[in-house]
C-alpha positions in Angstrom: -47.8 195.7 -87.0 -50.4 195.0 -84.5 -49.8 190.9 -85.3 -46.0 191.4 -85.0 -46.6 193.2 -81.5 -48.9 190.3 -80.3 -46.4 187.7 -81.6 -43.4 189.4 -79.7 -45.7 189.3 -76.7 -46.6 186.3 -76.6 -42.5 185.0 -77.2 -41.8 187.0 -74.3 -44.4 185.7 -72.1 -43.2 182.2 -73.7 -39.4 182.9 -72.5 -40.5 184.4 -69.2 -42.3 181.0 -68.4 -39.3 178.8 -69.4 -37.2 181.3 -67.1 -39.7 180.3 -64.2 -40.0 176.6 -64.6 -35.7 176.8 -64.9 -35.9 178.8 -61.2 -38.5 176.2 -60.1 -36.0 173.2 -60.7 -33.5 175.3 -59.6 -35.1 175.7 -56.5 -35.9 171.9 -56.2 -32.5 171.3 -57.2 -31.1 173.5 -53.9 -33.4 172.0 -51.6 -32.4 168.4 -52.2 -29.0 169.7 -51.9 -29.8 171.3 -48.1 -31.6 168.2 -47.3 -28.7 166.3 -48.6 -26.5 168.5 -46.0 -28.6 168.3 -43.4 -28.4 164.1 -43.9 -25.0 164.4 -43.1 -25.4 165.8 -39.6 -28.2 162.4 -38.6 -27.1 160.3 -36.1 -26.0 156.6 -36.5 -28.9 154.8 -36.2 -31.1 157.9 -36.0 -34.4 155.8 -37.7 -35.7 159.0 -39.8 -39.0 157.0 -41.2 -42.2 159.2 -39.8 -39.7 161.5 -38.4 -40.0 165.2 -40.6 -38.4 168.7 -40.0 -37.3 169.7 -36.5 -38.5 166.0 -35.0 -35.6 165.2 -36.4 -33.0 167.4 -35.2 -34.5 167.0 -31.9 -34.2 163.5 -31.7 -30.9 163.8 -32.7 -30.1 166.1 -29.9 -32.1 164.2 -26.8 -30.0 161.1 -28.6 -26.6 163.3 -28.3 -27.2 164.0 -24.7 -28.2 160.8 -23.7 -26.0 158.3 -25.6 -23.0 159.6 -23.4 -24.9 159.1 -20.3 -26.4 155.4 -21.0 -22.2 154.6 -21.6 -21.5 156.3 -18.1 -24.3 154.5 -16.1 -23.0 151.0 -18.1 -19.9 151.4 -17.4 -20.6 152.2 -14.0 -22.6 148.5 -13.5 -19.3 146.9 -15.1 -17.1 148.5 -12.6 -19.8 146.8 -9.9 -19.9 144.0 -11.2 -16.1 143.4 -11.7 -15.9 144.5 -7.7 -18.2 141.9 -6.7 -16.3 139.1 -9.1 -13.1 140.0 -7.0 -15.2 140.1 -3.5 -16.8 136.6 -4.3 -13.4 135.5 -5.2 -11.8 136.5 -1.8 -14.8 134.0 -0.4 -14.1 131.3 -2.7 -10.5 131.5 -1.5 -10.6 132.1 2.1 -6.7 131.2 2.6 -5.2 133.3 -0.3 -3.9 136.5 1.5 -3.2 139.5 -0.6 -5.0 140.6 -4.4 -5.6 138.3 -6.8 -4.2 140.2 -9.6 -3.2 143.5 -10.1 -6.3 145.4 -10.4 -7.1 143.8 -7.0 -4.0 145.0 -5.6 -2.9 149.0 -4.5 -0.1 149.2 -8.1 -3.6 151.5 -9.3 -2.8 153.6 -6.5 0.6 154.2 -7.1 -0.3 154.7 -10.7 -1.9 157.6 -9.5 0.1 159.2 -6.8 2.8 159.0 -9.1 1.0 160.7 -12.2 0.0 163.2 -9.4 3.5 163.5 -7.9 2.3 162.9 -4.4 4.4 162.5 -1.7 4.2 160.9 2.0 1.5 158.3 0.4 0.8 155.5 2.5 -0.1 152.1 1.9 -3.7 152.5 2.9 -3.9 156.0 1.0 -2.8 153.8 -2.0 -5.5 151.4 -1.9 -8.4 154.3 -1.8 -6.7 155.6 -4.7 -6.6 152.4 -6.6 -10.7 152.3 -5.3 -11.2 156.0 -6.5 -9.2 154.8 -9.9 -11.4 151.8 -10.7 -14.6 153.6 -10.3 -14.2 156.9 -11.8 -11.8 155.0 -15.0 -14.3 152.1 -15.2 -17.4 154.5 -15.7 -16.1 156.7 -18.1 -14.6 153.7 -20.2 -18.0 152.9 -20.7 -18.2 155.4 -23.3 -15.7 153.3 -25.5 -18.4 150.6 -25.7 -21.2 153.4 -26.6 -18.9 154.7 -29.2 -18.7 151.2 -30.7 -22.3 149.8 -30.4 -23.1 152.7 -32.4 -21.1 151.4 -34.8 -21.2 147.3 -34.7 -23.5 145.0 -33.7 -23.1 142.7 -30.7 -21.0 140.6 -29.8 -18.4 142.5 -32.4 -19.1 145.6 -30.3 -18.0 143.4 -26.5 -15.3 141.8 -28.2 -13.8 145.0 -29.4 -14.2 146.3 -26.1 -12.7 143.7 -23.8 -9.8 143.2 -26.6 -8.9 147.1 -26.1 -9.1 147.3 -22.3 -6.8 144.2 -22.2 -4.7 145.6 -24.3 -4.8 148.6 -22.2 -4.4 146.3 -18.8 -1.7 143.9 -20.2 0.9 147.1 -21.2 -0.1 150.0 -18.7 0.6 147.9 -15.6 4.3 146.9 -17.3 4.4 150.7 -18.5 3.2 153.0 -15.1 2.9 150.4 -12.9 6.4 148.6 -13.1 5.0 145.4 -12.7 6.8 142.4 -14.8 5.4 141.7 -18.0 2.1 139.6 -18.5 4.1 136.3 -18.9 6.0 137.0 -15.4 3.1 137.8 -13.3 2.4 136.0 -10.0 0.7 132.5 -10.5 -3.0 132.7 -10.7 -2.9 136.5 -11.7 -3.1 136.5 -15.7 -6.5 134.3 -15.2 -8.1 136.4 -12.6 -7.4 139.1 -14.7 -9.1 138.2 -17.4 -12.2 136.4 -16.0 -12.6 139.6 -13.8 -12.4 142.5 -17.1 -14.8 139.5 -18.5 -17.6 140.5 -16.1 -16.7 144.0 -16.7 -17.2 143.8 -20.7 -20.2 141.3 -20.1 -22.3 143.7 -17.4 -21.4 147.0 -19.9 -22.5 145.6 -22.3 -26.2 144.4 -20.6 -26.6 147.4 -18.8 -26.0 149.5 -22.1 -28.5 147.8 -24.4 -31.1 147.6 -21.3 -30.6 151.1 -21.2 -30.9 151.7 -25.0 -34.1 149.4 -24.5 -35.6 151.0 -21.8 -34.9 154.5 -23.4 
């Protein structure tokens, strides 16, 4: 009896061990899963080597915050530097009177005061909306290019991002604007428009990776 007693102790202690080691993989098992999860929530280009625990998720979060203020500043040096393209044009061209494309012109304005139902809007009310417009529209489009250089390289994330705000310029002017279609506009008009988005995309596009440099 006593050697049957110490037999079934020892196959319990035997089962009770195998029971353990199953809960220890177990265990491992659910961790990998949770850091699995916790994978999915990284950043885009979050770089997670020498990064552990709650670096990480911090990173991530300064990286949330700041991503959609680098696009806002960017885009804000595009709209600059798309003003001064169309104020060094006006010098180039001292006897053209009037824009030199659309954009240039006060159609942005009445984009606006028509959106806004406004009424008793002058000509000169007009062309501080279309100023107000370019500056408050061209910043915050700057997030389009963020969104993408996130997600392409350059120059695939530019060209993405002047092909959709042409895209945007050639059929909103025709659609709120009632301007003619891209084909029909004034002489000179189609070019200036695109050389001046050009400088737009271009100065984006430096001012976000300097940013993303610098910070």
């Amino acid at each position: 009896m006593p050697a049957l007693i110490a037999v079934r102790r020892v196959s319990e202690r035997l089962r009770l061990l195998g029971g353990g080691s199953h809960r220890v993989r177990a265990s491992g098992t659910a961790r990998a899963a949770s850091c699995q999860h916790l994978r999915l929530y990284e950043l885009p280009g979050d770089d997670p080597r020498g990064i552990r625990g709650s670096g990480s998720m911090t990173l991530s979060l300064k990286e949330v915050v700041r991503s959609p203020l680098r696009s806002v500043v960017a885009g804000t040096a595009g709209t600059a530097a798309m003003s001064l393209f169309y104020a060094i044009d006006h010098r180039l061209h001292p006897l053209h009177r009037g824009p030199l494309d659309y954009d240039d012109s006060i159609v942005p304005g009445e984009i606006v005061a028509n959106i806004l139902n406004l009424s008793g809007v002058t000509g000169r009310d007009e062309a501080e909306l279309a100023l107000a417009l370019r500056w408050s529209y061209g910043s915050v489009f700057g997030l389009w290019h963020g969104l993408l250089r996130r997600r392409l390289p350059e120059p695939w994330a530019s060209t993405a991002f002047g092909a959709t705000l042409m895209t945007a310029t050639l059929t909103l002017f025709p659609l709120l604007g009632r301007t003619p279609p891209p084909w029909r506009w004034p002489r000179g008009y189609l070019a200036t428009s695109f050389a001046s988005h050009a400088a737009y995309a271009g100065a984006v596009a430096a001012a976000d990776d300097g940013l993303r440099r610098w910070g």
